[in-house]
N, C-alpha and C positions, 0 to 999 in steps of 0.2 A: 321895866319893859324895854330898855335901851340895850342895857345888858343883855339882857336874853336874849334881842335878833339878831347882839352881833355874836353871841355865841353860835346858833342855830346859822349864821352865816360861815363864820368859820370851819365849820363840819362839814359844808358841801364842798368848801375850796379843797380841804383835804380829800372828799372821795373822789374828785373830779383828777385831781394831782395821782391819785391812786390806779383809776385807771387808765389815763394819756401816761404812767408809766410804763404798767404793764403793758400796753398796745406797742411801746416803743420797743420791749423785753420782747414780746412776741416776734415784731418784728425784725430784730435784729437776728432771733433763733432763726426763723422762716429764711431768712436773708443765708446765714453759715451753713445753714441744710442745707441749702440748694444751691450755695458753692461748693458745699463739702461729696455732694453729689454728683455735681459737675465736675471736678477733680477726679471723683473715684471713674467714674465714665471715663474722662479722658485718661487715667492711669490704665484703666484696662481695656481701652482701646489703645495706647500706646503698646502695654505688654504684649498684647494681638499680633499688632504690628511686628513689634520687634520678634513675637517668638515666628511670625509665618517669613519675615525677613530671612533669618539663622535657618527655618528648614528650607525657604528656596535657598539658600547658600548650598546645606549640604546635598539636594540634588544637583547643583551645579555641581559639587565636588565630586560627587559620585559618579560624574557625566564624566569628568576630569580623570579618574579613573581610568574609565573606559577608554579613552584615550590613551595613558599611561600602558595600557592591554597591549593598544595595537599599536604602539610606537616601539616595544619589546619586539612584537610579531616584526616588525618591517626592521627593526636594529638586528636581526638575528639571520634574515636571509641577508640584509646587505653587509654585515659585520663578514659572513663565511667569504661572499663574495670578491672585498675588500681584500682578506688575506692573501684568497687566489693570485690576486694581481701585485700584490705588495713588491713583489721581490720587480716586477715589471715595470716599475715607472721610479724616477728619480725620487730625493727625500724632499725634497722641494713642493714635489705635487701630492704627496700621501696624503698630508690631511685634508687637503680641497678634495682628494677622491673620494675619503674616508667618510666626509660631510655629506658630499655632492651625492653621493650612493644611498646614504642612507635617506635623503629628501626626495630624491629620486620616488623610491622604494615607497616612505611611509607617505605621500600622493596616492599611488594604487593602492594601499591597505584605506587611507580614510576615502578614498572614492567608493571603493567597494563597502565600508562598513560603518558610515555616517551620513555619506551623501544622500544615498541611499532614503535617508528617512523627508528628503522631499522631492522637489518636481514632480512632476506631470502624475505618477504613482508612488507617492509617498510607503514606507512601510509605518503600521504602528508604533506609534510612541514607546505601548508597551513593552515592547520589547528590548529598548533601550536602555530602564531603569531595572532593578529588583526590590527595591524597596518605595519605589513611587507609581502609582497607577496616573493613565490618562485621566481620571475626575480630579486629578490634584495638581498635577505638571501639566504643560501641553507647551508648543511653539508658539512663541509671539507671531503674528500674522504680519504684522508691521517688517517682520526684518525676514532675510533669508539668507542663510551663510555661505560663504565661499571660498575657496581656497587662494592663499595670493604668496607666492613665490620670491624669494626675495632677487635681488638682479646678478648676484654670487652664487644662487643656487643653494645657500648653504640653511637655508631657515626658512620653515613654513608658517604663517600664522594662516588659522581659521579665522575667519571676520564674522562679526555679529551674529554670533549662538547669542540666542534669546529666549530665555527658559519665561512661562507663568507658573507659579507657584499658586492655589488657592486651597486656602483650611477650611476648616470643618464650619466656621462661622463667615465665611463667605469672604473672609478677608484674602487679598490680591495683593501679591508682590512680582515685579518682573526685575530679573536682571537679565543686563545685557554685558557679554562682553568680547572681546579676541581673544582666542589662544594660540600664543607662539610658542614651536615645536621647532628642536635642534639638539647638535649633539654635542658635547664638550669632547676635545683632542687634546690628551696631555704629554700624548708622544708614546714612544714604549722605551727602556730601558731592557739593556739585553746584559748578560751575563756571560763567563763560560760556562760549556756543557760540565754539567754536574752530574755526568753519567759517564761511564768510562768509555773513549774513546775507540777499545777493542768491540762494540758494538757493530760496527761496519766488518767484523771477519765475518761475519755471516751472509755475504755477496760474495761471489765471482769478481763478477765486474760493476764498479762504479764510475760512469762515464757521463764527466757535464755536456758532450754532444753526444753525435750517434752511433750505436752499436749495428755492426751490420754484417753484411759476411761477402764475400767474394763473390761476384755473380756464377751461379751455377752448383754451389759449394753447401757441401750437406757439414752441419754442424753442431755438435753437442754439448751441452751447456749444461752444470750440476752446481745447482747454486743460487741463488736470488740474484738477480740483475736492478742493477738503478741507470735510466739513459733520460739524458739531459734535455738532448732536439738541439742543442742551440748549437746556433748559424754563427761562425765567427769572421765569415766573410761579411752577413749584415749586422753582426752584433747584435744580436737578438734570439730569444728561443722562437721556435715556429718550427723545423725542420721536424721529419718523424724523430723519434726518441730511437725508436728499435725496428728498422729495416731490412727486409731481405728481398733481395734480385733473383729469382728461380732458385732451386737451390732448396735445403730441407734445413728447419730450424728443430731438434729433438731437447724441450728441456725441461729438466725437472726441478722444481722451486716452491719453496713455500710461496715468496711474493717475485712477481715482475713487475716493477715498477718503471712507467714511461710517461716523462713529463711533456713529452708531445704525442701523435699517434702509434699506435705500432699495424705498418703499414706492410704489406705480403704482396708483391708484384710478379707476376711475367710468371704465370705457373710456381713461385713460391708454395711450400708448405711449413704450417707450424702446428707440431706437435706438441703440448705444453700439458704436465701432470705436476701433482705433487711429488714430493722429494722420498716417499717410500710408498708408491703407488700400487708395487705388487704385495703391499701387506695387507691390503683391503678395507684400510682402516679409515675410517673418514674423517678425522684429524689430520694424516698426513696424506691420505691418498690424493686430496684435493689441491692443486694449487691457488693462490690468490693473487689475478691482473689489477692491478689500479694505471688507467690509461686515460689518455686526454679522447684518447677516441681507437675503434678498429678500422681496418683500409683496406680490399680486398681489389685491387688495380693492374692493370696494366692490356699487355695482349695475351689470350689463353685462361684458362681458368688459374684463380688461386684458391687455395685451403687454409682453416684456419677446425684445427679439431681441440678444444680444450675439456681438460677432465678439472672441472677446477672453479672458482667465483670471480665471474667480473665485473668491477666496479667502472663505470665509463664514465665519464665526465659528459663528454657529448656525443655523438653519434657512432653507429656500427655502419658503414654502408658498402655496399656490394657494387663496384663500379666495373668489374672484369666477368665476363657469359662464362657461363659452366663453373663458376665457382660455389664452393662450398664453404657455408660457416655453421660448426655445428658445436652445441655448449651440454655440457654433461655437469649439471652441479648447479649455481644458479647464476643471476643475471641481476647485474642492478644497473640501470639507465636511469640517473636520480636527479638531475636538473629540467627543471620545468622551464624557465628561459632566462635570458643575461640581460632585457631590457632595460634600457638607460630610459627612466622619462622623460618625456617630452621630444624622444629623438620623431623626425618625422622623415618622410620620405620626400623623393625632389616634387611631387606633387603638392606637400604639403601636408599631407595624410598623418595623423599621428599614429606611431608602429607602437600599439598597445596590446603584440602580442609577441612581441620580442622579436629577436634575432636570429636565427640558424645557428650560429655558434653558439653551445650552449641549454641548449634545446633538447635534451635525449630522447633519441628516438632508434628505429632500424628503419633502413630505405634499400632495397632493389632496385638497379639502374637499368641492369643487364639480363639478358633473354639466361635460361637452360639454367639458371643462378636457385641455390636452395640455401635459405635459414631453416636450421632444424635446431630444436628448442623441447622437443619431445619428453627429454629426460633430464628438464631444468625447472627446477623448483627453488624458491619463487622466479619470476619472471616480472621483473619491477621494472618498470618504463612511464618515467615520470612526465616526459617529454612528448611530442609532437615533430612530424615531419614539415619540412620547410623544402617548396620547393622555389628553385633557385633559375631564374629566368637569362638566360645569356644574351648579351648584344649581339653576339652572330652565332646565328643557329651553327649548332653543331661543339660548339667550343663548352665546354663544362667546368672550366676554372670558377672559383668562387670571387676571384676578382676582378673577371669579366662578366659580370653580371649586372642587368641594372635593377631589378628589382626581385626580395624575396615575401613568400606569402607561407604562412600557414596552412597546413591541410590539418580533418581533425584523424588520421591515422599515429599511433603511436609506433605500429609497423606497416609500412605498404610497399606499392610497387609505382614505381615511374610515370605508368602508362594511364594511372587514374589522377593525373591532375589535369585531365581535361573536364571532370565533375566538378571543378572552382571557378569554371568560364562562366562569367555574366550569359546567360542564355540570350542564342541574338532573339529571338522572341520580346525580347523583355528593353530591344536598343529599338525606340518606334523611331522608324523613318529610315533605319537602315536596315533593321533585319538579322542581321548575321554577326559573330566571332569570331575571330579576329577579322580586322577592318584595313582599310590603307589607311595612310598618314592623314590623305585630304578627309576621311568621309570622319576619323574620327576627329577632326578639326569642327566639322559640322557638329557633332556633337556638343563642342564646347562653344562654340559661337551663335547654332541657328538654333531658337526659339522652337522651329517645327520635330527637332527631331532630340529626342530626349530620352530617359533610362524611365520606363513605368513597372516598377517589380510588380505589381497587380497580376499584371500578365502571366507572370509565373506557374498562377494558382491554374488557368484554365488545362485539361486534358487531364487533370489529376497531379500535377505539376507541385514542386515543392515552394512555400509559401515562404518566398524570401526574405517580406520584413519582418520575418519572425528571427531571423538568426544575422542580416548584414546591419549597418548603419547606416539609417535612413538619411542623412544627411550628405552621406560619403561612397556611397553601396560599391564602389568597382574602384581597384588598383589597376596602373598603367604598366605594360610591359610592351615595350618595343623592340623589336627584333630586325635584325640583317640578313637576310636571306642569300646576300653575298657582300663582298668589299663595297659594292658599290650605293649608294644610299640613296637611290633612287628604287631600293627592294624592299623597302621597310614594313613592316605588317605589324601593327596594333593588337596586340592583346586585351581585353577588360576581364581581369579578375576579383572575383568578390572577396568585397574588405567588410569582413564579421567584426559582431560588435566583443568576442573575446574568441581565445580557441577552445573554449568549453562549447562557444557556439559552433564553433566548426565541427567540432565531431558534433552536436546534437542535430548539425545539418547530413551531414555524411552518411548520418542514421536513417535518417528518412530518405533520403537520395538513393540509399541501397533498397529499401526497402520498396521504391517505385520504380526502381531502373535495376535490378538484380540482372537481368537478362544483359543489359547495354554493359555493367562492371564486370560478368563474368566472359563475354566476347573480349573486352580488352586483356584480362587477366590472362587469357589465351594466350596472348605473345611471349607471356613469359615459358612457355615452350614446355621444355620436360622438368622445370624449376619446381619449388613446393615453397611454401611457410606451413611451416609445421608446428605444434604445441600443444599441450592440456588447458584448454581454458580454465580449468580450478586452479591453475598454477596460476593466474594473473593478475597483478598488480599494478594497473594503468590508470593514465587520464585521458590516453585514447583512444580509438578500437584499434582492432587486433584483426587484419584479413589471415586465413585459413584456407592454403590450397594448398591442392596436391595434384602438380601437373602428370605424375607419371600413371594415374587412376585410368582407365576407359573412358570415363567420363567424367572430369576434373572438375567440379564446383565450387565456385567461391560463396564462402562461409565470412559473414562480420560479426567478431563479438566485440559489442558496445564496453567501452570503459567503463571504469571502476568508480571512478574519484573523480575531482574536479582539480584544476590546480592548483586549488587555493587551499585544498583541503589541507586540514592538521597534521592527518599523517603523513601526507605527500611532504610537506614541508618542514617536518621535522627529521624525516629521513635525510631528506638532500640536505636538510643541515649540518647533520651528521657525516654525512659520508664525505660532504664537501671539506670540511674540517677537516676529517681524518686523511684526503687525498692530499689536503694544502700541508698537514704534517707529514706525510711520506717525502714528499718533496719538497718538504725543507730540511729535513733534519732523518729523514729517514724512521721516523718515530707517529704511528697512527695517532696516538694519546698527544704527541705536541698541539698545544694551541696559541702558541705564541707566534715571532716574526721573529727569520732570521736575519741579522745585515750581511752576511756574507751573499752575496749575489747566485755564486757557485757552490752546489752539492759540497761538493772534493773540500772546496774550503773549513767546512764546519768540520774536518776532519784530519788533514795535510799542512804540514806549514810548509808550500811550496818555495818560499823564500830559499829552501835549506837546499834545494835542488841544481845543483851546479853542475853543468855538463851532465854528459851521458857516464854513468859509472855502474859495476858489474861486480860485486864481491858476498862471497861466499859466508854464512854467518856465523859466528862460532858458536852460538850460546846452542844447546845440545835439549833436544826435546826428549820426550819418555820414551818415544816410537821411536827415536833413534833416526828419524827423519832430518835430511840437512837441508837446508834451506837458501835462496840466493835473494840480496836485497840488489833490485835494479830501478838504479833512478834513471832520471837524463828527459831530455825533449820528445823525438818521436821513437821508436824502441823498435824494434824487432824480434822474433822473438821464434826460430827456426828451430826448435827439438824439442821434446819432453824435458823438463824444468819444475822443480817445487819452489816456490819463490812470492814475494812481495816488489811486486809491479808498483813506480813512482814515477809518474810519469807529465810531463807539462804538456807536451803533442800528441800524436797518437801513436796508437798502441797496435802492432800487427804481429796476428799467429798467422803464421805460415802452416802451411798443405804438411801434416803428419806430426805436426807438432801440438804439444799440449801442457797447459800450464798449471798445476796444483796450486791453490792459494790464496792473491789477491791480484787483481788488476784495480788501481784507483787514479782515472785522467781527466784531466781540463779538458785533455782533445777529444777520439771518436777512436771507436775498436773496430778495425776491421778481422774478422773472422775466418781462415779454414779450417785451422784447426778446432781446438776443443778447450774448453775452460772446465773446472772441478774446484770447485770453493772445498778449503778443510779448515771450516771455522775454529776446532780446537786449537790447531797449531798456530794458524793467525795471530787469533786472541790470545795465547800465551808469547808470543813472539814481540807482539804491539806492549803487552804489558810488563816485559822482563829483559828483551834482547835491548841492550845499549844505545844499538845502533837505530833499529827500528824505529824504538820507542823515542825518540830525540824527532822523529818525522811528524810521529802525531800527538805531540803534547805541545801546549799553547801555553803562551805567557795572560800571567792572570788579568790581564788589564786589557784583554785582547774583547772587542766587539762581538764573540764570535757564539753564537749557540743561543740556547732557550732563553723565551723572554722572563723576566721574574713577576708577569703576568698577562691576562689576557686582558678584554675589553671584555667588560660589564654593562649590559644597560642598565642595573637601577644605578651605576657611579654616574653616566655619561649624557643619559638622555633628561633634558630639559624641558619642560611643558608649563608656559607662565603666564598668568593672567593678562591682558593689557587691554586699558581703554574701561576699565569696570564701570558699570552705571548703573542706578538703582532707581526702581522713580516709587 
């Protein structure tokens, strides 16, 4: 009996040990599940994580892109820009210009194309990604970005873009960070011209100052022209390129090239065709002008009648009554404006709509005056008139001037930039525009009397916080009504928030006040602007009179484009390009920088030029034509002559004389007689005669001619994270 209880004891210790095992087995399974579980959760919420981390990355890169866009966009107007000036300023200050221009530049591209997406009227989001909708990205609320300048001007960073990213399961990633924007300068390296020097027989005359003619003196030109402008009294280009005092300029050219204006005074005429104009062929019939600008001045009318394509840098303007400027072929006016950002005026006003130089436009100064454009297709005017406010009435210098303003006219006349006066309606407490010295003193000091644009709107009146800045709304112009400064009179003209605003004001101003623009347009007397409006190509309007009608009405057809626009800005980039290749090298297709300072140089080794010397050349052309090579300093040049002009001074045809050939001078041409380019014999002359050809060949080591490349922005332009944060 002993035995058997403790057997029957034994068996429950074993089922007992059986099951406090398995409960132990259990739970240790229970236990590895539900860490094994716990892990997988946290493994796929970590993968979550990380994959919605990786795609806000790549909408930030995509953002980054976008940027990349528009740092092209602003590298490519201030790149053209840049060359223009290159040859203008020492080697010293290139690349601070080179920098400085394009930070300048890419500020107004990201104001206009990022900023945009906040303050007070934000654009949508979506419109910023292509592959990311607002229910997935949005703006961190927390940060709002800003632009910050560095203190050299040379580097832009964006501060605190702050994208949210949220996935499909709800999971939130934000980064934050800066992007700094700049441009790498690695110099240029220049070559010799790797084109044959005899390129230049195809000019008359190539003159690094100016070509001009004897006052009074009718004179005939058969040949492409190159004129410099530069002043060697101030050491610097500014002077017109190609001048004439009364007197009749007849010429015919494939190109006339003038690297400053080509200016027609004191009853001057210029008649300018292509080089076989009575063949009717429009290949050669047409000439092609590349000019800094046209100049129509003086006392008496002048003319300017071209059959032919003009490319202007900046302005046409009509400063002489009874003149005529009339264009048969087309017209390109292709710079929208030169603004340096952050330039301001003595008010402190930021000029964020450029400068008058630069600015392509046509303007009329003067009464009985006609622009006729009628039989000019296209009619490209990229630009905007600027009118330019003198310190003493009467005086029109651009360097007596203290303040310029934007009108939105692409062509107009003088007499309507009283439609830009702050309305005195709208100055409470005074009343009226222009003001004295003391009342606009009140202005700035008394509390009672202040600018309400509100007022604008009543009588049907144009609604000016729609197009000025409301923070800024009126530029100052102070004027002297004599020497003495006790005459002073106050102007307030309104400061638009761009000049796309100004013509959009302009538009409606005509449109309530047509009667008050076509009384003023009156004074322009028996004058006209003339054109096909399907011909036009603008960013600003375009007035349309015809003073000599019965009854003269002014017509405004609104612009085309805005300034910002793609084509507008890919033209002028082109053209500009091609104008900074003509005048460096003579070559539309150059896009490099020359070192030589001087045209003549990238062509002449003036070294070789020793005294004035005159002889006769042996080498024997097919046409049996003989030839004379004359070098020396200032020249003269009294008969009929077939010859190659070398010249270091200037260079003068006298009254009945005429020169077959080439004229090439450091100095300036004056004109009675006649010039006739015979590029065959040139060009064979430059590439065979001994004597010649020793003038325009260069030693190979020489700085002189095309670059062995241009500037690139995907080489140049830099866009780099800084400050990344992730939370």
């Amino acid at each position: 009996m002993k035995r058997l209880k403790r057997d029957i004891d034994n068996r429950g210790v074993s089922l007992l040990l059986v099951i406090v095992t398995m409960s132990f087995v259990a739970i240790i399974a229970a236990v590895v599940m539900a860490i094994t579980y716990r892990n997988l959760e946290s493994m796929k919420n970590s993968l979550s994580s990380t994959r919605s981390f990786y795609t806000a990355e790549s909408a930030m890169d995509e953002m980054r892109m976008k940027f990349y866009e528009w740092s092209d966009k602003a590298f490519r107007k201030s790149y053209s820009d840049w060359l223009g000036r290159y040859n203008s300023v020492s080697e010293d200050n290139r690349e601070n210009l080179f920098k400085t221009g394009y930070v300048n530049e890419l500020k107004t591209v990201i104001d206009d194309n990022f900023m945009c997406y906040f303050g007070e009227h934000p654009k949508d989001i979506d419109e910023l990604f292509e592959n990311y909708t607002s229910d997935r990205v949005s703006w961190n609320p927390e940060y709002e970005p800003s632009i910050e300048i560095s203190a050299d001007n040379t580097v832009l960073t964006v501060k605190d873009i702050s994208l949210v990213y949220r996935d499909s399961e709800d999971y939130e990633t934000v980064i934050t960070t800066d992007l700094k924007l700049g441009a790498k300068y690695d110099g240029l390296s220049h070559n010799t011209l790797d084109k044959s020097n005899a390129d230049c027989a195809a000019y008359a005359i190539i003159s690094d100052c100016r070509i001009e003619n004897t006052p009074g003196s009718t004179v005939h030109i058969n040949g492409n022209i190159y004129a410099g402008g530069y002043n060697r009294a101030n050491g610097a280009y500014g002077d017109p390129g190609l001048y004439f005092d009364s007197g009749t300029l007849e010429i015919s050219a494939d190109k006339i090239v003038s690297r400053g204006d080509i200016e027609f005074s004191n009853e001057a005429v210029l008649k300018a065709k292509g080089p076989d104009a009575a063949a009717g062929t429009k290949g050669s019939q047409y000439c092609n002008i590349w000019t800094q600008g046209f100049g129509l001045t003086g006392e008496g009318s002048a003319e300017m009648d071209i059959l032919g394509n003009c490319y202007v840098y900046d302005d046409t303007t009509v400063d002489a009554a009874g003149s005529k400027f009339t264009v048969n072929g087309s017209y390109y006016g292709y710079n929208t404006n030169n603004a340096a950002g952050h330039m301001t005026d003595a008010d402190n006003i930021e000029l964020r709509m450029g400068t008058p130089e630069g600015s392509s436009s046509i303007v009329i100064n003067k009464n009985d005056s006609t622009v006729d454009l009628m039989d000019c297709n296209p009619i490209w005017i990229a630009g905007k008139t600027f009118v330019s406010v003198p310190k003493l009435y009467g005086q029109s210098e651009i360097l007596d001037t203290n303040v310029s303003f934007p009108q939105g006219e692409a062509i107009s006349y003088k007499g309507l930039q009283s439609a830009y006066l702050m309305p005195g309606d709208c100055i409470t407490g005074i009343g009226h525009n222009p003001m004295s010295v003391e009342e606009y003193q009140r202005l700035v000091n008394d509390d009672d009397v202040f600018i309400d644009l509100g007022k604008s709107r009543k009588n049907g009146g144009v609604a000016l916080s729609d197009y000025v800045q409301i923070d800024k709304p009126y530029r100052v112009a102070t004027v002297d009504y004599s020497a003495s400064s006790e005459n002073k009179v106050v102007y307030l003209y309104l400061n638009f928030i761009s000049t796309d605003k100004a013509t959009a004001y302009f538009q409606e101003y005509a449109v309530k006040y047509g009667d008050l623009l076509n009384s003023k347009m009156s004074v322009l007397g028996g004058g006209s602007i003339l054109f096909n409006p399907e011909n036009l190509v603008t960013t600003g309007n375009m007035l349309l009179y015809d003073g000599n009608k019965n009854k003269p009405e002014l017509s405004v057809t609104d612009g085309t484009y805005t300034v910002f626009d793609e084509k507008i800005e890919t033209k002028e980039a082109d053209l500009n390009n091609r104008y900074h290749g003509l005048i460096t090298a003579l070559d539309e297709d150059y896009s490099g920088v020359g070192a030589a300072q001087f045209m003549t140089d990238n062509f002449v080794d003036f070294d070789k030029v020793e005294g004035n010397n005159e002889e006769e050349l042996e080498y024997t052309l097919a046409n049996g034509r003989k030839y004379k090579l004359i070098t020396g300093g200032d020249i003269d040049i009294t008969s009929n002559t077939y010859a190659i002009i070398i010249a270091t001074g200037d260079v003068n045809i006298k009254a009945g004389a005429a020169v077959h050939g080439l004229i090439i001078t450091k100095g300036g041409v004056e004109l009675t007689g006649a010039v006739y380019a015979e590029p065959d014999d040139v060009a064979e002359l430059i590439l065979h005669d001994e004597k010649v050809a020793s003038y325009f060949s260069f030693d190979s080591s020489s700085e002189i001619g095309t670059s062995t490349g241009g500037m690139f922005s995907s080489d140049l332009i830099t866009a780099d994270y800084v400050n990344w944060r992730k939370n």
